[in-house]
mmCIF file of the N, C-alpha and C atoms, coordinates in Angstrom:
data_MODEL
# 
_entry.id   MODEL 
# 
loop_
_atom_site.group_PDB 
_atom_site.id 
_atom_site.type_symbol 
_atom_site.label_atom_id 
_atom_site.label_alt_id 
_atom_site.label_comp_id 
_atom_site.label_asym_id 
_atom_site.label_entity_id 
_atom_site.label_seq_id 
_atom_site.pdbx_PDB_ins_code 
_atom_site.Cartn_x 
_atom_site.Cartn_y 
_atom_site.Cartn_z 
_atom_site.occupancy 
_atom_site.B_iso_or_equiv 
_atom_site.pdbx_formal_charge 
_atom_site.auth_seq_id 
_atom_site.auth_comp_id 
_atom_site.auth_asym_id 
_atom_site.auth_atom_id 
_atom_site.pdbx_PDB_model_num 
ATOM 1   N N  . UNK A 1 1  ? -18.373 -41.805 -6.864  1.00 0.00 ? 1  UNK A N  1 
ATOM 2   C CA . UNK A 1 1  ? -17.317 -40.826 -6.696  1.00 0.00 ? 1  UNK A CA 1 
ATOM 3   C C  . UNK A 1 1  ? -17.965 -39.437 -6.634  1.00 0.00 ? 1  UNK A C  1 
ATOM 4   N N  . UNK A 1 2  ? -18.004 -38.448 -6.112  1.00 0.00 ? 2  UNK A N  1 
ATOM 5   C CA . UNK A 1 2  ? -17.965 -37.368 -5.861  1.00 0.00 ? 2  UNK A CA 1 
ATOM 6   C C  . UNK A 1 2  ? -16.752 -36.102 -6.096  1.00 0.00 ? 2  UNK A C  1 
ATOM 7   N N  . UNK A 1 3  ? -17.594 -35.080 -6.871  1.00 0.00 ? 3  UNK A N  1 
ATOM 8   C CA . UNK A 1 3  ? -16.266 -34.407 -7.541  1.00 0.00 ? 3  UNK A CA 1 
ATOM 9   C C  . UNK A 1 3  ? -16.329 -32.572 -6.218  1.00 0.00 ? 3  UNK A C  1 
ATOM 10  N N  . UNK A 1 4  ? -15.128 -32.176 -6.633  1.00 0.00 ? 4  UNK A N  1 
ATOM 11  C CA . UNK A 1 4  ? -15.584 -30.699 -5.976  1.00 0.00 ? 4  UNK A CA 1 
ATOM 12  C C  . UNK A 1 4  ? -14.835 -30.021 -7.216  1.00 0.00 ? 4  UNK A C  1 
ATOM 13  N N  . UNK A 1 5  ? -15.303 -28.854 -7.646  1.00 0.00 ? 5  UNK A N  1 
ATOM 14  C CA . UNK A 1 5  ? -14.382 -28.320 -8.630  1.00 0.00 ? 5  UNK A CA 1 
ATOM 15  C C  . UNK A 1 5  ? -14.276 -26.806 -8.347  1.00 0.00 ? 5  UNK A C  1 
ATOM 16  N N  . UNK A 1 6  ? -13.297 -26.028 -8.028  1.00 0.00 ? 6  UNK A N  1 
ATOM 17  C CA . UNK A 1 6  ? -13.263 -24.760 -7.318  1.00 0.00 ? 6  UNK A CA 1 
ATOM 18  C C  . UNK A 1 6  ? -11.975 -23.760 -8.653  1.00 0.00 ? 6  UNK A C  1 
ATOM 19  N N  . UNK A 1 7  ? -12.882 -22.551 -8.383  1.00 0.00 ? 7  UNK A N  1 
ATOM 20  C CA . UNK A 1 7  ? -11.806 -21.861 -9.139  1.00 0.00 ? 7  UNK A CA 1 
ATOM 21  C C  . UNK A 1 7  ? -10.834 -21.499 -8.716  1.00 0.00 ? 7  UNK A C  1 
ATOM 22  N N  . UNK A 1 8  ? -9.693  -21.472 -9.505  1.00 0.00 ? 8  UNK A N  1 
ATOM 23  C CA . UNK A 1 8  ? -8.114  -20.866 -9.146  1.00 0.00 ? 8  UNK A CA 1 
ATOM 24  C C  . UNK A 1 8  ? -7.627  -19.914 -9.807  1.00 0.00 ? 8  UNK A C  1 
ATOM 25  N N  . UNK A 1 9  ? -7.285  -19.048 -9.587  1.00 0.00 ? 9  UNK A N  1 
ATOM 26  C CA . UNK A 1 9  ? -6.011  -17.987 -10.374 1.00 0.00 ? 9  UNK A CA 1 
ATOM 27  C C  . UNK A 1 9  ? -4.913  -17.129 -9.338  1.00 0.00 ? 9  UNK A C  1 
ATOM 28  N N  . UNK A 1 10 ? -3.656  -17.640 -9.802  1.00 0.00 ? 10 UNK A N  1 
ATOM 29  C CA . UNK A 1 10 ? -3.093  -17.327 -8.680  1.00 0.00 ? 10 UNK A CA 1 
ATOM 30  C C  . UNK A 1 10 ? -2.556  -16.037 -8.602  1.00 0.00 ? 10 UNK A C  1 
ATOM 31  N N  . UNK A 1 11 ? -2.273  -15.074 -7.396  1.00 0.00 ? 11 UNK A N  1 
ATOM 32  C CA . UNK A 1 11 ? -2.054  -13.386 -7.419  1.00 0.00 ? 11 UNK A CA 1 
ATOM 33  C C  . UNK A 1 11 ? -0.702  -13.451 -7.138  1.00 0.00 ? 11 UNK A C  1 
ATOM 34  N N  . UNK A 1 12 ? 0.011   -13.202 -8.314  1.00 0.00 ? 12 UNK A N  1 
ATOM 35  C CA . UNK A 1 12 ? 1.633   -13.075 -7.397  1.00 0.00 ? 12 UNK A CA 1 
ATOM 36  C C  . UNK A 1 12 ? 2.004   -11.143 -7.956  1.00 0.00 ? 12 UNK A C  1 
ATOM 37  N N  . UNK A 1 13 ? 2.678   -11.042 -7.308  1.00 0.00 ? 13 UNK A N  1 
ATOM 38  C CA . UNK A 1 13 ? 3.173   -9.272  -7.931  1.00 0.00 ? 13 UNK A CA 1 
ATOM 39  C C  . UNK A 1 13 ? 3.985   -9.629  -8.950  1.00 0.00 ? 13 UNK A C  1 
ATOM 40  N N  . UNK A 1 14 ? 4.574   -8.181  -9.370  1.00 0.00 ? 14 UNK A N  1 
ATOM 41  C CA . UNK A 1 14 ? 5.527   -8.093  -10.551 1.00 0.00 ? 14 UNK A CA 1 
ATOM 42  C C  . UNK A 1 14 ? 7.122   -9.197  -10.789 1.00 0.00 ? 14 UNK A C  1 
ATOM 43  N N  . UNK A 1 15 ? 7.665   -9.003  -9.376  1.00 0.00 ? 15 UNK A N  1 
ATOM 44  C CA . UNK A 1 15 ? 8.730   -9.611  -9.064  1.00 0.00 ? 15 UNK A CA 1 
ATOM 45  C C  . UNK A 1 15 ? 8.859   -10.944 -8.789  1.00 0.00 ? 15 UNK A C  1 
ATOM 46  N N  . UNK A 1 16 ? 7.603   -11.256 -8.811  1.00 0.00 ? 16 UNK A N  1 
ATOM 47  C CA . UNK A 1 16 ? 7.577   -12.853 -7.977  1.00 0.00 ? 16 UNK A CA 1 
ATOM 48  C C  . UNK A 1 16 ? 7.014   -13.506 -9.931  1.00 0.00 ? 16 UNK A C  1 
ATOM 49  N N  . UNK A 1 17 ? 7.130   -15.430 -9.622  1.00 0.00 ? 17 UNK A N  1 
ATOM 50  C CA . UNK A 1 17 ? 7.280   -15.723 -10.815 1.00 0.00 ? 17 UNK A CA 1 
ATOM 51  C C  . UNK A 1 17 ? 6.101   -17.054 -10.486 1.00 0.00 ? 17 UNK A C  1 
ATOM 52  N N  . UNK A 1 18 ? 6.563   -18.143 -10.997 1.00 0.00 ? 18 UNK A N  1 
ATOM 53  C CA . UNK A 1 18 ? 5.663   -19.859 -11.182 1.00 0.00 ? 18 UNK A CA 1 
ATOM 54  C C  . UNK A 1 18 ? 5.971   -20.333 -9.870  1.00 0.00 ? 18 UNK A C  1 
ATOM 55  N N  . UNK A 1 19 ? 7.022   -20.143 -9.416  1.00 0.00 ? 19 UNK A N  1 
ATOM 56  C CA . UNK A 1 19 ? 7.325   -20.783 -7.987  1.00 0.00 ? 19 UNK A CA 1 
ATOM 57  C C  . UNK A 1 19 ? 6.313   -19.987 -7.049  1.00 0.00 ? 19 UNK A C  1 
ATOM 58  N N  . UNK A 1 20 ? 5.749   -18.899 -7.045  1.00 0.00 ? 20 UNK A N  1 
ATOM 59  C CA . UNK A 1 20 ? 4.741   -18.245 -6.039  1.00 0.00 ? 20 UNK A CA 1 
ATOM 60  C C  . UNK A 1 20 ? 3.460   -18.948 -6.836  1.00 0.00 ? 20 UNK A C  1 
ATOM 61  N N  . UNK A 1 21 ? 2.822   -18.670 -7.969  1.00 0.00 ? 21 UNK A N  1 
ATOM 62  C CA . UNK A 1 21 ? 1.741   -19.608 -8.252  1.00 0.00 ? 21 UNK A CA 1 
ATOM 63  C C  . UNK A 1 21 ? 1.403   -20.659 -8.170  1.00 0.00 ? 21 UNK A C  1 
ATOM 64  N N  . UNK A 1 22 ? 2.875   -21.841 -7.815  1.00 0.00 ? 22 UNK A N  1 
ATOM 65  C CA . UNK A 1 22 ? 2.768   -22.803 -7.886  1.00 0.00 ? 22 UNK A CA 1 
ATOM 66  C C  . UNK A 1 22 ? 2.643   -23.311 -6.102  1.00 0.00 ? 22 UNK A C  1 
ATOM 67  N N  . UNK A 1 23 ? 3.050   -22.644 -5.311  1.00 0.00 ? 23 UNK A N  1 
ATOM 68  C CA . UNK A 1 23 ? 2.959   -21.978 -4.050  1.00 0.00 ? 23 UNK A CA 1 
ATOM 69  C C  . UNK A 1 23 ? 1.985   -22.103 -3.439  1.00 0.00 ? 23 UNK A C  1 
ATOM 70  N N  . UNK A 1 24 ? 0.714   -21.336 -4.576  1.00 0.00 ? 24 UNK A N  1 
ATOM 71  C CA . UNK A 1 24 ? -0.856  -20.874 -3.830  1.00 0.00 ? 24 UNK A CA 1 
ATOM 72  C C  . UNK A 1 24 ? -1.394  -22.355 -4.726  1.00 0.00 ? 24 UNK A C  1 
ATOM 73  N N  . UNK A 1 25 ? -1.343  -23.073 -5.498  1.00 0.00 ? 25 UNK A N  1 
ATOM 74  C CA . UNK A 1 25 ? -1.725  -24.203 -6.063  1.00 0.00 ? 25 UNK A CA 1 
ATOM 75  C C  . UNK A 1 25 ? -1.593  -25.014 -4.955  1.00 0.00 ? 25 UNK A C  1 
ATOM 76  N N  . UNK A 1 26 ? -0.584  -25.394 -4.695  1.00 0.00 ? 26 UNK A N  1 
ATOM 77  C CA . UNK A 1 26 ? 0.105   -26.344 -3.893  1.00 0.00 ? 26 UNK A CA 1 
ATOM 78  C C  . UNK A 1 26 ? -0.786  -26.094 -1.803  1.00 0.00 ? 26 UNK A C  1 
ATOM 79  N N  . UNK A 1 27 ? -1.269  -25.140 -1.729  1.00 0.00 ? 27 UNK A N  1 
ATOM 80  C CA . UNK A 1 27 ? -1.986  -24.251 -0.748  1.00 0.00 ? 27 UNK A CA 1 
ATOM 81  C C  . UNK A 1 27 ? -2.927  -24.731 -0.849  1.00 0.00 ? 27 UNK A C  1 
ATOM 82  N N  . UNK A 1 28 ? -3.901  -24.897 -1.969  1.00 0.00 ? 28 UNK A N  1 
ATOM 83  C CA . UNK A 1 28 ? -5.146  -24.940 -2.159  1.00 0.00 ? 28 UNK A CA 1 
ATOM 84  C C  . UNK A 1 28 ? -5.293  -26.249 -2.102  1.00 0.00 ? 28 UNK A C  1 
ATOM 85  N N  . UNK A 1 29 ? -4.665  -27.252 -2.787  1.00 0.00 ? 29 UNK A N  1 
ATOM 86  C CA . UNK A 1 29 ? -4.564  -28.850 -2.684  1.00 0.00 ? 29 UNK A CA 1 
ATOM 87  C C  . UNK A 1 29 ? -4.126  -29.253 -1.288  1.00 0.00 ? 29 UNK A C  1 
ATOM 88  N N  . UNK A 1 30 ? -3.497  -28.842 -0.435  1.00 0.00 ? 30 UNK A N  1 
ATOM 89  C CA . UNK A 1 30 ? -2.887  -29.024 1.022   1.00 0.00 ? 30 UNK A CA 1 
ATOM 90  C C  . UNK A 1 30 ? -4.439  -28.712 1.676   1.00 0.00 ? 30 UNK A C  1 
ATOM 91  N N  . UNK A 1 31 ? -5.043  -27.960 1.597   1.00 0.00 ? 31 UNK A N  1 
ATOM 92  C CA . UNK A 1 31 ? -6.176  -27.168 2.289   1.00 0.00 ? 31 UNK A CA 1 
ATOM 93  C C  . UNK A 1 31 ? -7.407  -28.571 2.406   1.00 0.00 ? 31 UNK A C  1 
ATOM 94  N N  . UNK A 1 32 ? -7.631  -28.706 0.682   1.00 0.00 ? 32 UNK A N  1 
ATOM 95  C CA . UNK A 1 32 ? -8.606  -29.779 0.009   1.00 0.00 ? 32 UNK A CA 1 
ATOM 96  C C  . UNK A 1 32 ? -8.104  -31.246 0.968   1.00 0.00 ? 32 UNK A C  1 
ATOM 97  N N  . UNK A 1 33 ? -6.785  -31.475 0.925   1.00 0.00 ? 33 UNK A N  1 
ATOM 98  C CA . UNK A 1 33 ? -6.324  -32.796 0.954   1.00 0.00 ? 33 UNK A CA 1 
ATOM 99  C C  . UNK A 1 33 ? -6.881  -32.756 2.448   1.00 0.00 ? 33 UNK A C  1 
ATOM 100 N N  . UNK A 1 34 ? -6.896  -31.944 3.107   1.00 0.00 ? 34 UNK A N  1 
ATOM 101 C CA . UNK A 1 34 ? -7.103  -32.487 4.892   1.00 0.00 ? 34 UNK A CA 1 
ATOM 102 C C  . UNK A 1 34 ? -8.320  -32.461 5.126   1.00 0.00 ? 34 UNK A C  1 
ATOM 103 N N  . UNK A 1 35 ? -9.187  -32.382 3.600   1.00 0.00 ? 35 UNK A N  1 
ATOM 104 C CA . UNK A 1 35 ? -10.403 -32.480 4.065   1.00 0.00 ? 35 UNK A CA 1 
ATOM 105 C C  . UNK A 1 35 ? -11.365 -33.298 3.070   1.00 0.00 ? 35 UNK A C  1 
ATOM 106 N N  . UNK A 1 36 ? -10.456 -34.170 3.044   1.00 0.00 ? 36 UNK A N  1 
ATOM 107 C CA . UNK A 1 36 ? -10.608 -36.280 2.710   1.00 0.00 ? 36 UNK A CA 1 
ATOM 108 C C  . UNK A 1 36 ? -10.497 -35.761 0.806   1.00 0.00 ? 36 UNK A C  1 
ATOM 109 N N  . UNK A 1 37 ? -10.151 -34.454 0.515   1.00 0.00 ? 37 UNK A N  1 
ATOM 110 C CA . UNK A 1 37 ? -10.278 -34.731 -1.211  1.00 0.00 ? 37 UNK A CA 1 
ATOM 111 C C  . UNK A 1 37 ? -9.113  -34.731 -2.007  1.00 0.00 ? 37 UNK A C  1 
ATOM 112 N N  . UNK A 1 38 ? -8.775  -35.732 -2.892  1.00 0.00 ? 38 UNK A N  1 
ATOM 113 C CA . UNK A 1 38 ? -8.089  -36.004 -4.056  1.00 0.00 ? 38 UNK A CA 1 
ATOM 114 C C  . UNK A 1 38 ? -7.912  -34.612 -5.079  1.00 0.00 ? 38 UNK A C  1 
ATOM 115 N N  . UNK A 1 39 ? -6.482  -34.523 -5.298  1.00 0.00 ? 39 UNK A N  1 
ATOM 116 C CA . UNK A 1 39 ? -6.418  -33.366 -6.353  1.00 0.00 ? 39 UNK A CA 1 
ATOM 117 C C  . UNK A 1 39 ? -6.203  -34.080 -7.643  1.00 0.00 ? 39 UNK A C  1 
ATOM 118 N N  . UNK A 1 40 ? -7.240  -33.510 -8.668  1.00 0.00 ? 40 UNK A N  1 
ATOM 119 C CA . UNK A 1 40 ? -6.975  -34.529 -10.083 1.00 0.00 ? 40 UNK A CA 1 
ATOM 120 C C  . UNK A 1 40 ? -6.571  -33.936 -10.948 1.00 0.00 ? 40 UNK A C  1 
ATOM 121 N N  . UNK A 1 41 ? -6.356  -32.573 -11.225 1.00 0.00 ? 41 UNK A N  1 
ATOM 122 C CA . UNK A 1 41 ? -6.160  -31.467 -12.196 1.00 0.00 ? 41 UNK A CA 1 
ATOM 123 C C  . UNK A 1 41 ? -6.410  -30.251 -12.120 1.00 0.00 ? 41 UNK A C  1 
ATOM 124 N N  . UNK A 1 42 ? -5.946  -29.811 -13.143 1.00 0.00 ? 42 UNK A N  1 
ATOM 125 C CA . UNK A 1 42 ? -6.128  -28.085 -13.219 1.00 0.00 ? 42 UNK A CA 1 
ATOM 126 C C  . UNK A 1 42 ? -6.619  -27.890 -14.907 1.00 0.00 ? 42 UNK A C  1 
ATOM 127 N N  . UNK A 1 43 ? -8.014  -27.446 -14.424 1.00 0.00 ? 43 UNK A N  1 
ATOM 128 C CA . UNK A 1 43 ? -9.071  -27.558 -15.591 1.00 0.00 ? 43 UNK A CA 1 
ATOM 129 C C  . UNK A 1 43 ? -8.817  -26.181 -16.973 1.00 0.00 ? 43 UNK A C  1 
ATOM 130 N N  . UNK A 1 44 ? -8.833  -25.875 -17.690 1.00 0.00 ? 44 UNK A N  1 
ATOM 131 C CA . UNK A 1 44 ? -9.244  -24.177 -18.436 1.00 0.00 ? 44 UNK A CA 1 
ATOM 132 C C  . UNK A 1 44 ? -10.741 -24.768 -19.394 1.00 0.00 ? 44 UNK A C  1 
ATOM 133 N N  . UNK A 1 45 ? -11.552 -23.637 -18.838 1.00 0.00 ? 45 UNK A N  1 
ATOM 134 C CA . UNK A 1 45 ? -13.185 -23.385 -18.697 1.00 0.00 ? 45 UNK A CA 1 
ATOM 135 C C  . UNK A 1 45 ? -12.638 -21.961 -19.674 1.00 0.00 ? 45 UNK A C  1 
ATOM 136 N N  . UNK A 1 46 ? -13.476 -22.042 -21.013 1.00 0.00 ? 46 UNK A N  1 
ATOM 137 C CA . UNK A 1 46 ? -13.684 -21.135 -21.859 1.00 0.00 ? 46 UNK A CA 1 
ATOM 138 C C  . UNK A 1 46 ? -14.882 -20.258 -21.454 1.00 0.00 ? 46 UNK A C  1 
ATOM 139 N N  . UNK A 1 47 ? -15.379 -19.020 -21.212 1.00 0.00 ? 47 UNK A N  1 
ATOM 140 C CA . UNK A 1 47 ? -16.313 -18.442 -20.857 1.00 0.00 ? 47 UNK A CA 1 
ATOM 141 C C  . UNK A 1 47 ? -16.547 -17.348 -21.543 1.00 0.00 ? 47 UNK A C  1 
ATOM 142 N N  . UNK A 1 48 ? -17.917 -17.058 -21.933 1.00 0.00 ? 48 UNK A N  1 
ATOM 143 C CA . UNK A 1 48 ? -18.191 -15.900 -23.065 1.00 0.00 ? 48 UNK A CA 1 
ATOM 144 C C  . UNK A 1 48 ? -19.010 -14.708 -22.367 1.00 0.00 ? 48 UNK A C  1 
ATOM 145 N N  . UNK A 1 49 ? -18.469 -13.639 -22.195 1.00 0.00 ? 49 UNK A N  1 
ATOM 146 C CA . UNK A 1 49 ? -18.812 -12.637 -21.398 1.00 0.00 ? 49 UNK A CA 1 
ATOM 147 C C  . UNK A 1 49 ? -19.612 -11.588 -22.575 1.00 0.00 ? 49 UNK A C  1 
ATOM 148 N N  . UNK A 1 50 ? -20.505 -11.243 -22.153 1.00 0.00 ? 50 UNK A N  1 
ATOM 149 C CA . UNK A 1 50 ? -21.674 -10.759 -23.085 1.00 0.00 ? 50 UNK A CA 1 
ATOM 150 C C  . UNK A 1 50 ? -21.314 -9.137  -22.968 1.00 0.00 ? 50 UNK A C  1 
ATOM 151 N N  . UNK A 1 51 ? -21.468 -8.305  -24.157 1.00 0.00 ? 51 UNK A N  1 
ATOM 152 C CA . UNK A 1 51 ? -21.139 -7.093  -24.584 1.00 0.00 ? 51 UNK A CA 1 
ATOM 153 C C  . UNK A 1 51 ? -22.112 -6.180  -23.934 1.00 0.00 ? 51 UNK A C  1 
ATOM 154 N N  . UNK A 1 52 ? -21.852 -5.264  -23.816 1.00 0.00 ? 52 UNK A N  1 
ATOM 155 C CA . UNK A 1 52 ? -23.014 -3.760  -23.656 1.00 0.00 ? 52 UNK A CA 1 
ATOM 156 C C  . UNK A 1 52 ? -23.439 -3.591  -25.000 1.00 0.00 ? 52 UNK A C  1 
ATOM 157 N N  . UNK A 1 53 ? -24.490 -2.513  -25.081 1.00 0.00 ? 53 UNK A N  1 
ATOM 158 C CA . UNK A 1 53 ? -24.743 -1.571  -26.034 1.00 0.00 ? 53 UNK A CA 1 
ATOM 159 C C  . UNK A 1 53 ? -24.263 0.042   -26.201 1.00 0.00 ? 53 UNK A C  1 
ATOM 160 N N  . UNK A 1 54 ? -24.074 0.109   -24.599 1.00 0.00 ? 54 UNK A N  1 
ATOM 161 C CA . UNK A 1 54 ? -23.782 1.423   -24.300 1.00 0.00 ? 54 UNK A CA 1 
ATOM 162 C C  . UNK A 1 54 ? -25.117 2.702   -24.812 1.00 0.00 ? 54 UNK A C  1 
ATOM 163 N N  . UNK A 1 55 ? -25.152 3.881   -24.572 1.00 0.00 ? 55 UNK A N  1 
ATOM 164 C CA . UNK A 1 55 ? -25.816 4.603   -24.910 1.00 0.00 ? 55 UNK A CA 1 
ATOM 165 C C  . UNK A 1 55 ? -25.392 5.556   -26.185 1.00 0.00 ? 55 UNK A C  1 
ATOM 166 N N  . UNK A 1 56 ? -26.818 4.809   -27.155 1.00 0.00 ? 56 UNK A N  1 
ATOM 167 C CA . UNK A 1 56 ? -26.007 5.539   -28.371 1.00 0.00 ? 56 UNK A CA 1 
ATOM 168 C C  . UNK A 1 56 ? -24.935 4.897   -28.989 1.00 0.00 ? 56 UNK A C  1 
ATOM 169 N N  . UNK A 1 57 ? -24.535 3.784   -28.695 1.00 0.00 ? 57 UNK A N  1 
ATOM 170 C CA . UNK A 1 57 ? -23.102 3.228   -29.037 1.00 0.00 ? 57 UNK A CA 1 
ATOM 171 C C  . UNK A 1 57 ? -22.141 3.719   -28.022 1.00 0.00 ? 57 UNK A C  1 
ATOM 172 N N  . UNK A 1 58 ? -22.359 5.109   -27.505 1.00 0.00 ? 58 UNK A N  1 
ATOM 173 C CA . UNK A 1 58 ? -21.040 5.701   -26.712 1.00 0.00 ? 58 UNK A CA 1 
ATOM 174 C C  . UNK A 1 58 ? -20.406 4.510   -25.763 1.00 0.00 ? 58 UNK A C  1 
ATOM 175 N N  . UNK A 1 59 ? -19.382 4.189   -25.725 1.00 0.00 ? 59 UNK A N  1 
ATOM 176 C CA . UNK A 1 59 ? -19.654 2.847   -23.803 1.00 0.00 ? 59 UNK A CA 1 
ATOM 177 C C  . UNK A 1 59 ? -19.639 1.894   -24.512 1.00 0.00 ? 59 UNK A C  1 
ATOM 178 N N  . UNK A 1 60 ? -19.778 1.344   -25.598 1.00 0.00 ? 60 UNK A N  1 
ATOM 179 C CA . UNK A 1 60 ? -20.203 -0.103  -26.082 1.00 0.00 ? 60 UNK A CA 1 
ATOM 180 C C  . UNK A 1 60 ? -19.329 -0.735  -25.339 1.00 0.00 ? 60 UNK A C  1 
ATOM 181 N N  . UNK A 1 61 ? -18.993 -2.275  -25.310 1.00 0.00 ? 61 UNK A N  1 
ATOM 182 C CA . UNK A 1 61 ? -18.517 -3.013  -25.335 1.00 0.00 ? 61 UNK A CA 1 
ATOM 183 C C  . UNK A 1 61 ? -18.526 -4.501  -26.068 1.00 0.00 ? 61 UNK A C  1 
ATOM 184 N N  . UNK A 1 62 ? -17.754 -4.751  -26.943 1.00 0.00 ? 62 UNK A N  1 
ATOM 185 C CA . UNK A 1 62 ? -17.922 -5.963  -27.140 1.00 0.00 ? 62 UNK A CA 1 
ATOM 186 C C  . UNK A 1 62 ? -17.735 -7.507  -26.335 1.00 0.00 ? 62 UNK A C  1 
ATOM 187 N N  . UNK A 1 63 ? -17.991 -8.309  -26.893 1.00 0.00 ? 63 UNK A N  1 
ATOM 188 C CA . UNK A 1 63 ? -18.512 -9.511  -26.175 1.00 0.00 ? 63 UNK A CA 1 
ATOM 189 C C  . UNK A 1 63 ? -17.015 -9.781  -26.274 1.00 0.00 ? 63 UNK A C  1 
ATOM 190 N N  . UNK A 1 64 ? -16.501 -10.673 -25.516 1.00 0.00 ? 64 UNK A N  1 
ATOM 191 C CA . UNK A 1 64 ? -15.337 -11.348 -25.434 1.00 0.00 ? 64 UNK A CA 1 
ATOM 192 C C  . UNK A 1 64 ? -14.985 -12.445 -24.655 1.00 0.00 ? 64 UNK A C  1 
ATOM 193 N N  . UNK A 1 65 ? -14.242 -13.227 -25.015 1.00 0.00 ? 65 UNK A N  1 
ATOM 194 C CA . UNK A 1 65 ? -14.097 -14.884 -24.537 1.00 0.00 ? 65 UNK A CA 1 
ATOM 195 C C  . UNK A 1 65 ? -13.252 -14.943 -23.526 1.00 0.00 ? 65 UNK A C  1 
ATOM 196 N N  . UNK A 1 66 ? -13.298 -15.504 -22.491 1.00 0.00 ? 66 UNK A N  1 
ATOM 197 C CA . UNK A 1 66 ? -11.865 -15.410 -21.292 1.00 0.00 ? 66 UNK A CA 1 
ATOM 198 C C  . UNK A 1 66 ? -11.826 -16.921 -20.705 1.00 0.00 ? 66 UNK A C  1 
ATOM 199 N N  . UNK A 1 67 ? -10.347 -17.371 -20.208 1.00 0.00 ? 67 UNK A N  1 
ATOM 200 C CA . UNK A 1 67 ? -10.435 -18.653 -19.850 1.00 0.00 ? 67 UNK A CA 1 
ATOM 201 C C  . UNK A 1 67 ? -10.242 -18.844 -18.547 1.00 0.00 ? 67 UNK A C  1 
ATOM 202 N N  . UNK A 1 68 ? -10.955 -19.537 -17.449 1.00 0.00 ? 68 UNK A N  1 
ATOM 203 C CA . UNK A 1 68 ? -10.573 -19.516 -16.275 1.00 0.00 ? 68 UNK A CA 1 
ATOM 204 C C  . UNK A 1 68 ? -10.318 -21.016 -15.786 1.00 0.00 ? 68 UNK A C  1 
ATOM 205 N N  . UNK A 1 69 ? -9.251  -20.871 -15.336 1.00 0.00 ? 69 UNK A N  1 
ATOM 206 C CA . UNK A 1 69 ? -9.326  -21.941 -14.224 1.00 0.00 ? 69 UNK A CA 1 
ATOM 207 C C  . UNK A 1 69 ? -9.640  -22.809 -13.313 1.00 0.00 ? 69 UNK A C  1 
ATOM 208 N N  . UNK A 1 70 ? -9.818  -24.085 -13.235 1.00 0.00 ? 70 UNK A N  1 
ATOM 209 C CA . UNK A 1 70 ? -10.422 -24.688 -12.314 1.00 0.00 ? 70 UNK A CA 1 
ATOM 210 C C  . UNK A 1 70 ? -9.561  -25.681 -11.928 1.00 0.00 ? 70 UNK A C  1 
ATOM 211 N N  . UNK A 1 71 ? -9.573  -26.104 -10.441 1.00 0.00 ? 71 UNK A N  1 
ATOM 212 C CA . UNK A 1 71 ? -9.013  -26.921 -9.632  1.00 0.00 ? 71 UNK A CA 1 
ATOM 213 C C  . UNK A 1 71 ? -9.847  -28.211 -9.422  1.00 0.00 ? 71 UNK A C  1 
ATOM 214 N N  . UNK A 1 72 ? -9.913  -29.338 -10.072 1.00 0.00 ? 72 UNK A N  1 
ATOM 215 C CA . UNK A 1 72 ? -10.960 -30.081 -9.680  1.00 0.00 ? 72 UNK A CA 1 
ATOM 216 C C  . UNK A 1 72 ? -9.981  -31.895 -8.529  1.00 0.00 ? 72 UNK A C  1 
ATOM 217 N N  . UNK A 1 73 ? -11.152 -31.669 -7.645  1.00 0.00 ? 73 UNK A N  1 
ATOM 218 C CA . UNK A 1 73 ? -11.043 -33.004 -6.848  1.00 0.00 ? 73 UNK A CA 1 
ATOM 219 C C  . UNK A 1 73 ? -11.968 -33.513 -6.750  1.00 0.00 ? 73 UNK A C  1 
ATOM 220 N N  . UNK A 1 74 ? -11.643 -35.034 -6.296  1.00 0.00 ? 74 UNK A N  1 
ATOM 221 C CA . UNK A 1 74 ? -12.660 -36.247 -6.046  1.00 0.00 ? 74 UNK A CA 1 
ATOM 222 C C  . UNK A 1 74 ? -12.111 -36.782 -4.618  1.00 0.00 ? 74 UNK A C  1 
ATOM 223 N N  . UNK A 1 75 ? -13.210 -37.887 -4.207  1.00 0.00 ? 75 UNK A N  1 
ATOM 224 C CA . UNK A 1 75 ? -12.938 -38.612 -3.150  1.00 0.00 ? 75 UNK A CA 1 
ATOM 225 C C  . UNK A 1 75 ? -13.925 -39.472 -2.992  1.00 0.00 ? 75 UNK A C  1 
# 
């Protein structure tokens, strides 16, 4: 089996809701599917984004955790 696993996050504006995200989901699996791959899930990938020091401290930033998305298929 062979996997593909691609990131997702979907852009809707203020006014628009799950039915537009679910929209560009549904887009991305239509896209995959005509090109022989199976949609198996929608993954969340924990990722740890590393801090500055800044100069002097001024600017620092701390380190912080963010979760992203993934679309994974097989075939």
């Amino acid at each position: 089996m062979e996997y593909r696993v691609i990131p997702f996050t979907a852009n809707i504006a203020n006014n628009e809701g799950a039915p537009a995200a679910a929209s560009q989901l549904q887009a991305l699996i239509a896209t995959n599917a005509g090109q022989g791959w199976e949609y198996v899930r929608l993954e969340q990938v924990e990722t740890h984004v590393a801090g500055t020091d800044g100069c002097f401290g001024i600017g620092a930033v701390p380190p912080s955790s963010r979760s992203v998305s993934m679309a994974v298929f097989r075939r």
